[in-house]
N, C-alpha and C positions, 0 to 999 in steps of 0.2 A: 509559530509552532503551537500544537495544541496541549493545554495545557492538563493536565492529568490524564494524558491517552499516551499508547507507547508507539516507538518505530519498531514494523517488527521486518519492511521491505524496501527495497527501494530499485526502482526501476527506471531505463535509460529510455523508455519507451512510454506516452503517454495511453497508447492502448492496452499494453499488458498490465499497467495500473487499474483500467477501469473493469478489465478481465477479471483480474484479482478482488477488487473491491466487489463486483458482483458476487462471486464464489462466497466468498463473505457475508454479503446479506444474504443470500439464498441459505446460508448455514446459520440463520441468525446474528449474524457477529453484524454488530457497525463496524462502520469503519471509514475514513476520509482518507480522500489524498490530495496533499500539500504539494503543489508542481514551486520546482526550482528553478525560471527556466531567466537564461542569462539571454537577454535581449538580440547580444550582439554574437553570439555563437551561440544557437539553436541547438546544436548536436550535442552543448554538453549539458543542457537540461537534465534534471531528476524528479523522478515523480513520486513522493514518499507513502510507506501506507500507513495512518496511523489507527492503533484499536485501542479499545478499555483493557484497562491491565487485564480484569480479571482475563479478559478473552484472550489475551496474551499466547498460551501455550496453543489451545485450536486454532487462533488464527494462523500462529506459523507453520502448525502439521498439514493445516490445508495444502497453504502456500507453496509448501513443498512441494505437494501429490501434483500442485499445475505444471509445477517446472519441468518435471520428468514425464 
């Protein structure tokens, strides 16, 4: 885990992570994503987003606007 960044997403899908993180940098937000992924069952991988607090609140307004 990273330490003083927040989760503000978490995705079952490693490309909707790195969709996400884009939207992110292009809006200036950093941002990483920590993948969860269980060796022996691929399907239940997580791919997490994590940002700097302050960016906290625009990171997840973004987040939203992609989902819909």
């Amino acid at each position: 885990m990273m330490k003083n960044w927040v989760l503000i997403h978490t995705f079952a899908q490693n490309y909707l992570a790195v969709i996400a993180k884009e939207v992110l940098e292009d809006n200036n937000i950093d941002a990483n994503i920590f993948s969860r992924i269980d060796s022996s069952y691929s399907h239940l991988s997580e791919f997490e987003i994590y940002v700097k607090p302050e960016d906290e609140s625009n990171a997840k307004e973004l987040i939203s606007k992609i989902e819909n």
